[in-house]
C-alpha positions as CSV (number, residue, x, y, z in Angstrom):
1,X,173.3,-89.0,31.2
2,X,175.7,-91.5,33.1
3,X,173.9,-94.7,33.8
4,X,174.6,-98.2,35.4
5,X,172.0,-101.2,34.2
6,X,172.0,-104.1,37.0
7,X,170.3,-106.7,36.3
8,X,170.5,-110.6,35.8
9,X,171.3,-112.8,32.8
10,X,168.3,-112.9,30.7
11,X,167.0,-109.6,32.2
12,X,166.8,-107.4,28.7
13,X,170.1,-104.7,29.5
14,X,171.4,-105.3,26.3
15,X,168.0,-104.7,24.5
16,X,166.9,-102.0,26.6
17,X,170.8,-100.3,26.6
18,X,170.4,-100.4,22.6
19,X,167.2,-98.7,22.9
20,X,169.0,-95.7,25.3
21,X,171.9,-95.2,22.8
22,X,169.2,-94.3,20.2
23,X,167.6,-92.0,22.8
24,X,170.3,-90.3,24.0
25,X,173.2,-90.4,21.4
26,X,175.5,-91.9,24.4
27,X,177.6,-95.1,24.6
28,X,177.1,-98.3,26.1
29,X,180.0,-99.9,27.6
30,X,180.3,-103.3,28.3
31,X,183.0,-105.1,30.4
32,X,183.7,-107.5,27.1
33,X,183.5,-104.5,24.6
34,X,186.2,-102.5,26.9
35,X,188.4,-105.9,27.2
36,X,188.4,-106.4,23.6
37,X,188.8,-102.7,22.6
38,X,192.0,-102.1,24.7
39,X,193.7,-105.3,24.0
40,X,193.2,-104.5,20.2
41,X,194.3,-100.6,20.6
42,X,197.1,-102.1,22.4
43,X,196.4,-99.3,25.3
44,X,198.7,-99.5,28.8
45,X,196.1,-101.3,30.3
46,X,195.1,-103.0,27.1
47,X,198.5,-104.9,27.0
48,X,198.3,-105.6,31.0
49,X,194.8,-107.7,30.1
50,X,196.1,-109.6,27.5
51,X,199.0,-111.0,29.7
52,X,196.5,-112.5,32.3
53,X,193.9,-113.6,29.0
54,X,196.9,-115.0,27.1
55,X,198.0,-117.4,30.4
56,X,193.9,-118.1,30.4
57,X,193.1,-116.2,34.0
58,X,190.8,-113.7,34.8
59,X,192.1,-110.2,34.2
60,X,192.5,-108.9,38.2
61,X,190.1,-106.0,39.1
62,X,192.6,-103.5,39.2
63,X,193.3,-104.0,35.3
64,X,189.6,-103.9,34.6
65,X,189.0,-100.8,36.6
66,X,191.9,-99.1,34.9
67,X,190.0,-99.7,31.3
68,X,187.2,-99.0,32.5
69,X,189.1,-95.5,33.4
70,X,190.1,-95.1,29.8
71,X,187.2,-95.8,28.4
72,X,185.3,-93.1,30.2
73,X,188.0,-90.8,29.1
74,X,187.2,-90.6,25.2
75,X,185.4,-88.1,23.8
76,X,182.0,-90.0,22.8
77,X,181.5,-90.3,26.9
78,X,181.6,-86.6,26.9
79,X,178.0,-86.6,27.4
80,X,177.2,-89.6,28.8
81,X,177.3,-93.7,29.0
82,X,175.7,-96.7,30.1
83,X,177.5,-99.3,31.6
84,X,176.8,-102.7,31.5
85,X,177.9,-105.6,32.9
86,X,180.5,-103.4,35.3
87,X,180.7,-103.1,38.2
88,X,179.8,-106.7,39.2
89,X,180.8,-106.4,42.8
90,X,180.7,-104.1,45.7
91,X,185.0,-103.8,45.3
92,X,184.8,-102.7,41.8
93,X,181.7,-100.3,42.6
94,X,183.7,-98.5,45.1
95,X,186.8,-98.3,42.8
96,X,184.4,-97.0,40.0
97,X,183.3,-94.2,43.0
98,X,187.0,-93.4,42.7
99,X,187.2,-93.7,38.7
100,X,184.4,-91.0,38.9
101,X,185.6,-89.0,41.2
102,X,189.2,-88.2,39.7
103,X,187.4,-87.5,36.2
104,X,184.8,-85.0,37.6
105,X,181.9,-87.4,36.3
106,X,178.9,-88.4,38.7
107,X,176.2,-91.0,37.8
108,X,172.3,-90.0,37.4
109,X,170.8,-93.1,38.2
110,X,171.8,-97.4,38.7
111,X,168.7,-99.0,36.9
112,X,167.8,-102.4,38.6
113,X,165.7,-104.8,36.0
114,X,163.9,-107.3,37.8
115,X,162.9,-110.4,36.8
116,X,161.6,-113.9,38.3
117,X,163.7,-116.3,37.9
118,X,162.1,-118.9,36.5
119,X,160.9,-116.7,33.7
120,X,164.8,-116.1,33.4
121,X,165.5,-119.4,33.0
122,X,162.9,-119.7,30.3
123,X,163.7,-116.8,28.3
124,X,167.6,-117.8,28.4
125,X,166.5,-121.7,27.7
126,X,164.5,-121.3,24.7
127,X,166.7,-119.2,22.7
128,X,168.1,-121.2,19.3
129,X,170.4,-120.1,16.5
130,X,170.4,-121.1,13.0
131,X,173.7,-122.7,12.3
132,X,173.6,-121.2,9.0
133,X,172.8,-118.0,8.9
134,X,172.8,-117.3,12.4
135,X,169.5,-115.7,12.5
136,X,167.9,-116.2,16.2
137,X,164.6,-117.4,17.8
138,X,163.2,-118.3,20.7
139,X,160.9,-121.4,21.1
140,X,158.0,-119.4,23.2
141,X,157.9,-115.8,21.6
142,X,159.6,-116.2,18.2
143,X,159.2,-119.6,17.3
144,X,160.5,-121.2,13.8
145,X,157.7,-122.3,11.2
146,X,159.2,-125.7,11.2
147,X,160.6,-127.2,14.8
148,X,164.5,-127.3,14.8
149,X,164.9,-125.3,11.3
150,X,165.7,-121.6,10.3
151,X,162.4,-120.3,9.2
152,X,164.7,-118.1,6.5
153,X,167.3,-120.9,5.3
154,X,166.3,-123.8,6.6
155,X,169.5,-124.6,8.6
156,X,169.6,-126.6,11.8
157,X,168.7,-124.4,14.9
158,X,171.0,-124.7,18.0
159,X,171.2,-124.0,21.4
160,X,174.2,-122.3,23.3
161,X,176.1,-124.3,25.8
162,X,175.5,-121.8,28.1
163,X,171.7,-121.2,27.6
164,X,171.2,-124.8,29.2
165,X,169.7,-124.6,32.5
166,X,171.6,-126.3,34.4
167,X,174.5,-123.7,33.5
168,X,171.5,-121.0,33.4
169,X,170.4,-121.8,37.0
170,X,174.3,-121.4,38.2
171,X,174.7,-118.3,36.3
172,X,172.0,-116.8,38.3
173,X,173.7,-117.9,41.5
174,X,176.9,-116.5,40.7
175,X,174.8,-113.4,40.4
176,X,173.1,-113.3,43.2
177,X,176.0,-113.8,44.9
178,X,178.1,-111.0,43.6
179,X,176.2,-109.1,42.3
180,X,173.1,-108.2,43.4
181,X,174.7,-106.8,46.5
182,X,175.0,-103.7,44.3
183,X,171.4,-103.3,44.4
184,X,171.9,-102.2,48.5
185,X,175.2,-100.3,47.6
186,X,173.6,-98.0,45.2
187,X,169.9,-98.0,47.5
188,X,172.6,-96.5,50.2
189,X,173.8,-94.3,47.5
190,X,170.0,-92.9,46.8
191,X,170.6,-94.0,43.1
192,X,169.2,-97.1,42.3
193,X,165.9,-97.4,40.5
194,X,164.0,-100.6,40.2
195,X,161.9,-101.4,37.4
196,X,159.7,-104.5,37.0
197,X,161.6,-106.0,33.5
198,X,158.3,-109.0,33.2
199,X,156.7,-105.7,31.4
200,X,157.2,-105.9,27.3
201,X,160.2,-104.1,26.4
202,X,158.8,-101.0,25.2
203,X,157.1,-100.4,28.4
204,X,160.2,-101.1,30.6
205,X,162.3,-98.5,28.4
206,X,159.1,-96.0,29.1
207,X,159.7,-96.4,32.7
208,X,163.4,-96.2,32.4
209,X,163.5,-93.1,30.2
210,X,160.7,-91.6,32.8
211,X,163.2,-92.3,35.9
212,X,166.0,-90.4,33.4
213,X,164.1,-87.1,32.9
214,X,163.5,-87.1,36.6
215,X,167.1,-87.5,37.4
């Protein structure tokens, strides 16, 4: 099963990807997970990212494609993978096409999660972190016994830089911009498969693993 999972920050891919790998005993393969991994293995590529990350810019597109390449090459991909978080633009779609292509690999399906935006904004708004323990909550559907303390230590909670909404609402932006053109890329492609993500996560991974088997 060789799956993409579009979607916006905030959306649920991580929660729902985690729920996949249970299902089908495949990987999921993030952009950061495949940066990390290949600077730390010190792979060809590997080594190329950590020359533009060491100088502090953004690795190009032709040194993230060529991980991504790698990646898909080792032996727990065999059957399978979900990708998320790549490609985030239509360039790095078609040079996935290509990736693909050369390995003999074709994709079953680009799940699209759907979410409104201001419920985005308030999913991504109200998470907090103990400071302590680093156990998580959110303010509207996990809230902590006691307001701004860990329910289970009693550290102070804390909120991400990035979860404010100012930076939130720009995130989404930046998404829209670059990446949500994907969604017409892979409608062209006949792959993509919408599902509405405001559903509770067990009935979103229901409708994903329902679009699977028909794949």
């Amino acid at each position: 099963m060789k799956i993409i999972l579009l979607g916006p920050p905030g959306a649920g891919k991580g929660t729902q990807a985690v729920m996949l790998v249970e299902k089908f005993g495949i990987p999921q393969i993030s952009t950061g997970d495949m940066l990390r991994a290949a600077v730390r293995d010190k792979s060809p590529m590997g080594l190329k990212a950590k020359e533009y990350m060491d100088a502090g810019g953004l690795v190009p597109d032709e040194v993230v494609v060529g991980i991504v390449r790698e990646r898909l090459q080792l032996d727990d991909c065999a059957n399978g993978f979900i990708l998320d978080g790549f490609p985030r633009t239509v360039p790095q779609a078609d040079a996935l096409k290509l990736v693909l292509s050369d390995l003999g690999k074709d994709l079953d399906a680009v799940i699209s999660l759907t979410v409104d935006t201001e419920a985005l904004v308030e999913r991504l708004t109200g998470r907090r972190t103990c400071s302590a323990c680093g156990k998580g909550f959110h303010l509207s559907f996990d809230p902590p016994a006691e307001d701004g303390s860990c329910s289970a230590c009693g550290g102070e909670l804390t909120q991400r830089a990035d979860d404010q909404e100012a930076t939130i609402r720009n995130r989404l932006d930046v998404y829209l911009a670059q990446t949500a053109p994907l969604e017409d890329y892979y409608q062209r492609a006949g792959l993509l498969k919408a599902v509405d993500g405001m559903q509770s996560m067990q009935t979103v991974q229901e409708a994903i693993q329902a679009i699977l088997q028909d794949a």
